[in-house]
N, C-alpha and C positions, 0 to 999 in steps of 0.2 A: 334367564332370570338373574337379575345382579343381586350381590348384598345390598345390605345395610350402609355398612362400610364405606361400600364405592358408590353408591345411589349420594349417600350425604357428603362423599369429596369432591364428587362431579358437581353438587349443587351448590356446595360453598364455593368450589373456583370457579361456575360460570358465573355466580352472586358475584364473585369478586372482580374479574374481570369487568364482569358490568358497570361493577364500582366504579370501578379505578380508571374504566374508560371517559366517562361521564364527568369524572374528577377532573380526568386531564383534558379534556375537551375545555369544561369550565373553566380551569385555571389559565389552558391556552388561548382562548378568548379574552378574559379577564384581562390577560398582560397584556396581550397585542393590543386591546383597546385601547388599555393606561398608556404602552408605549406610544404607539398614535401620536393619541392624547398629547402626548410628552413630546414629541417633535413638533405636534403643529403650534403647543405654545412657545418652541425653541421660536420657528419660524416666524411666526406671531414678532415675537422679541425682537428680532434680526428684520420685521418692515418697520417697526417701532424705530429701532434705532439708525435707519438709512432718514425716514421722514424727518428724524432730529435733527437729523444731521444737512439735509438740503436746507431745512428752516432757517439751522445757525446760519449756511452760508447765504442767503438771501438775504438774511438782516447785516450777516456785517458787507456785503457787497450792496445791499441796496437794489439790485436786482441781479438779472440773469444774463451768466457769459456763456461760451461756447463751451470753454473747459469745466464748465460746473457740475461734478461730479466724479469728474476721472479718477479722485483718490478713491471711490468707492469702486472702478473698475475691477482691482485688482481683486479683492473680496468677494466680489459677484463670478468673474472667472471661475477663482476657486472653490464659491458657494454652488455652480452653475445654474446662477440663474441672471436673469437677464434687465437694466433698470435703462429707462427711458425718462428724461425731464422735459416737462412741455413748462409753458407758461399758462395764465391764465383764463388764455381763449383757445386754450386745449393745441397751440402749435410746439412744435418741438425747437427745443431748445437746444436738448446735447442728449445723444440714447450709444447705447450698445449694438450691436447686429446679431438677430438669434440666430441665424446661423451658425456664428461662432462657436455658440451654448451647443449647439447640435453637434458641430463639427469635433468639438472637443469631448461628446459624449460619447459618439463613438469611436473615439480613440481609447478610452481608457470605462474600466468593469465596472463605474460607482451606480450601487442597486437605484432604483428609483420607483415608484409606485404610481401606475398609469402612464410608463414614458412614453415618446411618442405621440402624445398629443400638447398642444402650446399652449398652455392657458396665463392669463393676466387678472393682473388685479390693480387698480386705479386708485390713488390715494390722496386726498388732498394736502396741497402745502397749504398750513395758517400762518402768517405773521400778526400779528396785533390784532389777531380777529377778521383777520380777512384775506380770502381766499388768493392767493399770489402766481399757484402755479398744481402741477399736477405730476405725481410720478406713476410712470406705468413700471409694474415689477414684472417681469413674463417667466417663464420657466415651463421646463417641459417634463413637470411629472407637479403633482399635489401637496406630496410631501417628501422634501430631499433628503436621504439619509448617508451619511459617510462608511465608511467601510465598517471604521468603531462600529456605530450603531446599528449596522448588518449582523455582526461578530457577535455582539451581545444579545443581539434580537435573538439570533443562532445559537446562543450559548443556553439561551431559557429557553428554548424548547427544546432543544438536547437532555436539556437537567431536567425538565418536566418528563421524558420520554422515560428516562433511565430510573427516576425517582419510581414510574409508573413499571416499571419492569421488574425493579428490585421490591415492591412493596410486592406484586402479584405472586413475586418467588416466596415473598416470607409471610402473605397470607396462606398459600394454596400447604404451605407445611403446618399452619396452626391448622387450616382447614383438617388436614389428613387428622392431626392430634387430635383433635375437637372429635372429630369422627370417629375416630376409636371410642374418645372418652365414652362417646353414648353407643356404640354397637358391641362393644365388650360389655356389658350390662345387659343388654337383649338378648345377646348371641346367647350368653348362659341364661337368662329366661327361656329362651327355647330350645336350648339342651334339656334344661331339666323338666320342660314340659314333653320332650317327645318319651324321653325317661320316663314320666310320670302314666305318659300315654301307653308306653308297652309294660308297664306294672311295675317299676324299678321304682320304691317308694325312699328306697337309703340314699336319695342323692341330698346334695345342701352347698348351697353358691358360698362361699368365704369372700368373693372377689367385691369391694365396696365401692359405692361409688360418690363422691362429690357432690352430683348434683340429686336434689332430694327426689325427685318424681321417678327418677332411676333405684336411684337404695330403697325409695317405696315398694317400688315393681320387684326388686331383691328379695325385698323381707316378705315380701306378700306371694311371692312363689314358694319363698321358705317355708313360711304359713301352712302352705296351703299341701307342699309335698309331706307336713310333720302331721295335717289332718289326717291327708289321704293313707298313712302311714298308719297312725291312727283308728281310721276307719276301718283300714282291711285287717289289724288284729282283732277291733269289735266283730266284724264281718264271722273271722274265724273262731271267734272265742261264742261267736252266738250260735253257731251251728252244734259247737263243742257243748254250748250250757242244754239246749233244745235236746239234746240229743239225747245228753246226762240227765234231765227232768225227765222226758218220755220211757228212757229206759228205764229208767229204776222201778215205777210201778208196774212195767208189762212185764219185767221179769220177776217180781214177787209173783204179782197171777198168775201167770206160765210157769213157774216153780213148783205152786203150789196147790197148782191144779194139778201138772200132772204126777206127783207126787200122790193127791187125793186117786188121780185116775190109776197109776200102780197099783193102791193098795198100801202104798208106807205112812200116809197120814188117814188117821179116818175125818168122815166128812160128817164134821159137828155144827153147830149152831156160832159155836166161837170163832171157827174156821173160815166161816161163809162171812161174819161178820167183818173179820180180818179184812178179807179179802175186796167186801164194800167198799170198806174205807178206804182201799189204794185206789177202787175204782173213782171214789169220789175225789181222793187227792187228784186225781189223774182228771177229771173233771174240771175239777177249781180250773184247774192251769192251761185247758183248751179255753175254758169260758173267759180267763183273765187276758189271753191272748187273742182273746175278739176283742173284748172291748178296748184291748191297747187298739188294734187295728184300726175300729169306730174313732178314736182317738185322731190318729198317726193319718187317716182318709178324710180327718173332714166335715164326718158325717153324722158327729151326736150333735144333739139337737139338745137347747137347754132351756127348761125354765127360769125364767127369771121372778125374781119375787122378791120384798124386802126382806131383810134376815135381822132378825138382832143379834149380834155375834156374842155378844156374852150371853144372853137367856140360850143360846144357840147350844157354845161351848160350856156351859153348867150343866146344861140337860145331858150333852154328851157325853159327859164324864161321868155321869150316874152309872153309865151300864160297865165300867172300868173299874169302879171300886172294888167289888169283887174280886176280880181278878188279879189286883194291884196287893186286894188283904192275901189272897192266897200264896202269894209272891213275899211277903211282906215286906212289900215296896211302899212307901209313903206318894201319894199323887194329891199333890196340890194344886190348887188352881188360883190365881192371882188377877183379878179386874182393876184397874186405875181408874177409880171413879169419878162422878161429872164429865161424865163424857159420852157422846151418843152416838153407839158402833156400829149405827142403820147401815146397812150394807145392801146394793142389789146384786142377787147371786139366786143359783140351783143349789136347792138345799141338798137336794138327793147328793150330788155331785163333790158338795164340800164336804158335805158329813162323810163322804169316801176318801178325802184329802186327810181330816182328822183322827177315823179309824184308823187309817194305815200309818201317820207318824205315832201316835198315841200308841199302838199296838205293837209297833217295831222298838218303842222307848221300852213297854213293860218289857218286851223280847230278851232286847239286848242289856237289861240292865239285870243284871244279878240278886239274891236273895237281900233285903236289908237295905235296900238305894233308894234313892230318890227318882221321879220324877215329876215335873212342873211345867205348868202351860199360864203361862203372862198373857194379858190381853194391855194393850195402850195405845196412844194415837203416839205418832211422831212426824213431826211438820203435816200435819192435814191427810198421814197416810194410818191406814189402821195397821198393827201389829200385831204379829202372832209368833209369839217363840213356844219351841216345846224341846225341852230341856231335861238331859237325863245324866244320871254319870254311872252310865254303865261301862260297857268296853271299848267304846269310841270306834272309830273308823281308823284304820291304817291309813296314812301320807300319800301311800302308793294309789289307794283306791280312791281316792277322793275325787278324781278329775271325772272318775265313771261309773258314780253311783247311781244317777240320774238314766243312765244305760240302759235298754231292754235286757233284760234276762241277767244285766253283771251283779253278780256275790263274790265279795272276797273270800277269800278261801279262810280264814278262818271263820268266818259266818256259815259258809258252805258246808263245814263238816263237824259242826258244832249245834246249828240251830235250822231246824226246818226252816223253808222260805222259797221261791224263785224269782227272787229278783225281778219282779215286773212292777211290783208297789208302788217304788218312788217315779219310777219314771209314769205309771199311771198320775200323780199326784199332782207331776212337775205339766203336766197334757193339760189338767183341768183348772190346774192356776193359770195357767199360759191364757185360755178361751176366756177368764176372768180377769184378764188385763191384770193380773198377778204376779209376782215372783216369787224364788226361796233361795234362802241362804242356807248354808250349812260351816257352820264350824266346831271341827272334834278335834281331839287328841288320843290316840291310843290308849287304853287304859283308864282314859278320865273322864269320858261320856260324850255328848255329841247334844249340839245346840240347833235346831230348823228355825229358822226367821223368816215368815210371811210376809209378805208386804201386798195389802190392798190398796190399789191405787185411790187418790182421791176424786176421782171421776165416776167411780163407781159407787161413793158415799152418796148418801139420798137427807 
């Protein structure tokens, strides 16, 4: 099993390779074509300019002599190619011998393309529009090229070779770089997922990377090592709170029982009552941790019905005042009228949302405070604030109030409670396409914003 690493260097330099071969094949084609190209228009030029030249000599001699053409001998020797002059019923005039062309071909290395075979080419002479005579050109290759033009042909694909050699040397090192750039980012993704796999939650990548869908995959292991970190101190602080709830009542009754069974407390009508009411505490807290469960499974089932949320929250506040006078806490309640707060919802279900923030505000708020419950729309959503300025919530605890079983510690040993309320609250807004805000301060009281989505308005 290879890396990362080397799977992505192997695949850039055989990409490259592939590249760079295709390149040079193309560019090696490409020239040879043009170059061709480019001789056979030389060529071209050089029958152009021998025909010119028999034509001048016809017109100022007026016809054709034996030596008509010899001054082009010399040229053709060293062009080797081979010219023959006929007249105009195709006999010969004055010519070369290919032989010669041959003889002298191979005597000396000049490249030629198809040598060894003799081909011609027949050209008309015109004087004044009429045909006069005829040159046969012969040569024993298609297209003649000189050493020069061997040399240079040689030289561009050398420089194509070497161009393609040095590019492959200085891709396959971006390759390697490039390949790091992305397996150093992986590599520590699956360090700290194997970390995260055998329970090591304190890991955290610093190494950044460039390219975004990498620093994604970074921060998103980050993330997810800071949840899972996260999660196993919920994990342990939930067995720690379970533990602390369950036992505090069975050790009142176990005290107190066998304390009655001794003989050191006698067994009164006060005693037995006492000891109801731990059983009942101790009640509440199994029955609260089903219904969290029915919750957290899935499995409660809701009425739906219209609600009108202010006649809802008026009526609900009735049964508060009491206890708010006993408190003497002020509870206001605040509606923004002209507005219709028809709601579809389980009334059972909300009126458990509102008991428990309502009940936590009188809780937590002190003799002489306030608290207020606002009803309004905002943009097409209904709104629910419940608003207290009691003792507010600590900084610390805020991310995990919502928690099964979490109490801050000074809630914990200051005000009866177990922490399953809000997260009850935060379950039944959730199945009501709902959410909640919370914003407190230490000290200064604590604000819940509901929000009923506008899909659920009727």
């Amino acid at each position: 099993m290879h890396s990362i690493n080397r799977r992505l260097s192997i695949l850039f330099i055989i990409c490259s390779i592939a590249a760079i071969l295709l390149v040079t094949l193309f560019v090696n084609v490409t020239v040879t074509n043009k170059f061709n190209q480019y001789m056979i228009d030389i060529q071209n030029k050089r029958y152009t300019k021998i025909i010119s030249y028999l034509e001048e000599s016809y017109e100022s001699e007026g016809n054709w002599k034996e030596n008509t053409g010899t001054e082009l001998m010399h040229d053709a020797y060293m062009g080797n190619y081979c010219i023959t002059v006929l007249d105009k019923n195709k006999q010969p005039v004055w010519g070369m011998d290919p032989n010669e062309i041959k003889k002298q071909l191979n005597n000396n290395s000049m490249p030629m393309k198809d040598s060894g075979v003799y081909t011609t080419k027949l050209f008309r002479i015109i004087v004044d529009g009429k045909v006069v005579g005829y040159a046969n050109i012969g040569q024993y290759s298609s297209v003649l090229m000189t050493e020069e033009d061997v040399e240079f042909k040689s030289s561009i694909n050398k420089s194509i070779m070497v161009s393609g050699v040095i590019t492959l040397m200085i891709v396959s090192l971006l390759s390697l770089y490039i390949s790091r750039q992305f397996s150093i980012p992986i590599r520590e993704a699956v360090k700290m997922s194997v970390s995260l796999s055998k329970g090591d939650f304190n890991i955290n990548s610093s190494k950044k990377s460039q390219m975004k869908e990498l620093e994604e995959l970074r921060k998103s292991v980050n993330a997810l090592a800071s949840k899972l970190k996260y999660q196993d101190m919920l994990r342990k602080k939930l067995v720690s709170d379970i533990s602390h709830e369950i036992r505090t009542p069975l050790n009142v009754l176990q005290n107190n029982i066998e304390a009655m069974v001794d003989g050191i407390f006698p067994v009164t009508s006060e005693k037995l009552q006492s000891l109801n009411e731990e059983v009942i505490r101790f009640g509440k807290l199994i029955n609260n941790l089903n219904i969290l469960k029915e919750f957290e499974s899935e499995g409660t089932k809701l009425n739906f019905e219209i609600i009108f949320l202010d006649d809802f929250i008026t009526d609900l506040c009735e049964d508060f005042y009491l206890a708010a006078e006993k408190k003497n806490i002020k509870l206001n309640v605040t509606i923004q009228p002209n507005n219709k707060y028809r709601f579809m919802g389980d009334k059972d279900q909300l009126k458990q949302v509102f008991i428990n923030l309502i009940s936590n505000s009188l809780k937590f708020t002190p003799t002489s405070g306030h608290v207020s419950i606002n009803l309004f729309e905002n943009h097409e959503n209904i709104v629910v604030e419940v608003c207290d300025d009691g003792i507010g919530i600590n900084q610390e605890d805020m991310p995990y109030i919502f928690e099964r079983l979490y109490r801050g510690d000074k809630s914990r040993h200051l005000i009866e409670g177990n922490g399953i309320g809000l997260t009850i609250v935060k379950n039944i807004l959730q199945l009501h396409n709902a959410s909640i805000d919370v914003v407190s301060k230490e000290g200064k009281g604590a604000k819940f914003t509901l929000y009923f989505s506008a899909d659920r308005k009727v």
